[in-house]
C-alpha positions in Angstrom: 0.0 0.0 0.0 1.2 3.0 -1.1 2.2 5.9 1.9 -0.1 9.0 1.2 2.2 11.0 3.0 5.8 10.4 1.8 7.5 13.4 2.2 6.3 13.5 5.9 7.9 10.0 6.0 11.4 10.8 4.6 12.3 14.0 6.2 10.9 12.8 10.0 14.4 12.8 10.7 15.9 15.7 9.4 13.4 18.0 11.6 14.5 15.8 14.4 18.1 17.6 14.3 19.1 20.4 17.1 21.4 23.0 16.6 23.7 20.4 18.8 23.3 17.7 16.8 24.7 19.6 13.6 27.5 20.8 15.1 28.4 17.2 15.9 27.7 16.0 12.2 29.8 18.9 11.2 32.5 17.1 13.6 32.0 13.9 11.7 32.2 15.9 7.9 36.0 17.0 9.0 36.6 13.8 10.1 35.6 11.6 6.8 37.4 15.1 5.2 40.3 14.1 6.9 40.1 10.7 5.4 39.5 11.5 1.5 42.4 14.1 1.8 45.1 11.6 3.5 44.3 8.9 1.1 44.6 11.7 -1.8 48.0 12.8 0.0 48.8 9.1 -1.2 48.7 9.2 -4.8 49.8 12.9 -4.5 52.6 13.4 -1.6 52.2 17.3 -1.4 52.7 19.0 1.3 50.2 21.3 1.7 47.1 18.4 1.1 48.7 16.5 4.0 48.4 19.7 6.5 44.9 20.1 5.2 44.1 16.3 6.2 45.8 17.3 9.3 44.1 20.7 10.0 40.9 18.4 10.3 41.2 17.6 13.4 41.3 21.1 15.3 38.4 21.8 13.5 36.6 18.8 14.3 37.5 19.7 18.0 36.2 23.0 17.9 32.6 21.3 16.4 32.6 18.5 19.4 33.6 21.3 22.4 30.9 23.4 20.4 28.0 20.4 20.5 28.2 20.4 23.9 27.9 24.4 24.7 25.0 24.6 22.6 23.1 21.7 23.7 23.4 22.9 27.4 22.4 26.4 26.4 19.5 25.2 25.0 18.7 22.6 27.3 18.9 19.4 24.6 20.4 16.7 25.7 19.2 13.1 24.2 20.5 9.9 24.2 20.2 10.4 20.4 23.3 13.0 21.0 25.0 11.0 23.2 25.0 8.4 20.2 25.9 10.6 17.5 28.4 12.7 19.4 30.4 9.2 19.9 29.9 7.9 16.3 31.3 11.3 15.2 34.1 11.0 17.5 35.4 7.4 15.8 35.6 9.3 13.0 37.0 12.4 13.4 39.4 11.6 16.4 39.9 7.6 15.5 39.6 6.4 12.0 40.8 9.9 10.7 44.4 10.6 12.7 45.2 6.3 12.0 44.6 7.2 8.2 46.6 10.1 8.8 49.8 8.0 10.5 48.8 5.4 7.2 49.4 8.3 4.8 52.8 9.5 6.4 53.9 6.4 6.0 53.6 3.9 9.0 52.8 1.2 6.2 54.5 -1.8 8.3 53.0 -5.0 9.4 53.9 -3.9 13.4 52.7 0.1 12.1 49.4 -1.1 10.7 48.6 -3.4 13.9 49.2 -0.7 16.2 46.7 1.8 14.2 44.3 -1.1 14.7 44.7 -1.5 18.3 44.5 2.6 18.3 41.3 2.9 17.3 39.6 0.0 18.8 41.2 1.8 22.0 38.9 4.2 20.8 35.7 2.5 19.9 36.1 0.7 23.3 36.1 4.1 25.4 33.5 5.7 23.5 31.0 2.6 24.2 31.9 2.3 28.1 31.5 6.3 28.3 28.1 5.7 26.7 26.9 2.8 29.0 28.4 4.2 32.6 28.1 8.0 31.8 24.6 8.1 34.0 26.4 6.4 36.8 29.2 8.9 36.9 27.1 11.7 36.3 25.8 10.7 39.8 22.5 12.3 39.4 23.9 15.4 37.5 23.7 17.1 34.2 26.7 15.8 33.4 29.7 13.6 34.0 32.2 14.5 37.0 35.4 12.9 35.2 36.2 10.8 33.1 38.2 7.2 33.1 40.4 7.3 30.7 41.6 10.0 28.1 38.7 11.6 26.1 39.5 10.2 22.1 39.5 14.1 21.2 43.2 13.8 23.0 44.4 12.2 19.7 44.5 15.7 18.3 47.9 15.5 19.8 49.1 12.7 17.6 47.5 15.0 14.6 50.1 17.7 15.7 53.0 15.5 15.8 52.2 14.5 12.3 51.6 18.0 10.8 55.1 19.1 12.4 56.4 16.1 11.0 55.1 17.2 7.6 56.1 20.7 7.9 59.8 19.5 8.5 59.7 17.3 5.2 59.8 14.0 8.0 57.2 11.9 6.3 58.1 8.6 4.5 61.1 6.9 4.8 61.9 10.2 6.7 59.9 9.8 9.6 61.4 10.6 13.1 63.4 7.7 15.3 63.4 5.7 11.5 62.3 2.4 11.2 63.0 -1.1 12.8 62.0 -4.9 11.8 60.7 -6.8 14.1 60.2 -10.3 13.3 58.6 -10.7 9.8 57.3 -7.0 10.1 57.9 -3.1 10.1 57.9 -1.2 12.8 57.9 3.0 13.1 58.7 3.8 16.2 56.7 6.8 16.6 53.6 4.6 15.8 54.1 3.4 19.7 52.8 6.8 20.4 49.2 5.8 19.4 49.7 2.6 21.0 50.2 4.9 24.3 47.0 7.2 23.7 45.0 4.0 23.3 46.3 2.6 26.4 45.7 5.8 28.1 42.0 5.6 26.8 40.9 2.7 28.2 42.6 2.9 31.1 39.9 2.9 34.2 42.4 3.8 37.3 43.1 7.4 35.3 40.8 9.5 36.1 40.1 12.9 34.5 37.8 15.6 36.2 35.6 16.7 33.3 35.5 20.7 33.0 
């Protein structure tokens, strides 16, 4: 049976947004941004597309610390936001800085397992925030710290790479070189994403949320 009403149907959703939410699918446009421009950085190594890529996470930050402003300003919150906020967040602050490390050239077997373990580091602490941030929030608007480092910290790692970049240290150039290990590849400056996924799902750090 046909719907009588199908434009009513198919744009539900849209008028379902807040002003919050787009500021968080704005976070998620830098981040898949992010990704289209490292993988074009691939087949052409200039510079200036690579601190593009790069510049994709600041602005991505600026759209998640902005998400939250507006959505206590105007007294939104939603488990829907909560949702998309952490989807986002994969994206922008996950998938996008591994791709990133992919694209400067941590290619090895030992590189591409560690950009794995990243970003299921990051997955993980985005889905325990999710299910225990009611408990922590202990009754209050929102969260009192957090347990673990926030996945936005990887903007760091971003910043390493775009100095990197802006010091022609991408490639075979990359700071501390290259090791083998085994069978494998290893870049030792991919053990600094190893680190920030260890320090995400760590639960004895604690963070006081601001």
């Amino acid at each position: 049976m046909n719907d009588p009403h199908p434009p009513r149907r198919h744009f539900s959703m849209i008028r379902e947004f807040h002003l919050a939410d787009l500021c968080t699918l704005a976070n998620a446009a830098c981040g898949v941004a992010a990704v289209f421009l490292a993988m074009r950085y691939m087949g052409e190594p200039a510079t200036g597309i690579f601190m593009l890529a790069a510049a994709m996470a600041p602005a991505a930050f600026v759209f998640d610390v902005l998400d939250g402003h507006v959505a206590r300003w105007r007294q939104k919150h939603s488990a829907f936001g909560r949702e998309l906020d952490s989807l986002a967040d994969v994206i922008s602050f996950g998938v996008a800085p591994a791709a990133l490390a992919y694209a400067a050239g941590m290619r090895g077997g030992w590189d591409i397992a560690a950009l794995i373990y990243f970003v299921c580091c990051g997955v993980s602490r985005l889905a325990r925030f999710n299910v225990t941030a009611d408990t922590l929030a202990e009754g209050k608007a929102k969260v009192a710290y957090f347990e673990g480092t926030p996945i936005p910290t990887s903007v760091l790692l971003t910043a390493v790479l775009a100095f990197a970049a802006s010091q022609d240290r991408l490639g075979p150039d990359l700071y501390l070189g290259q090791w083998t290990v085994g069978p494998w590849t290893l870049h030792p400056l991919v053990l600094l994403f190893v680190l920030s996924g260890s320090l995400m799902i760590s639960k004895t750090l604690r963070i006081p949320k601001l």
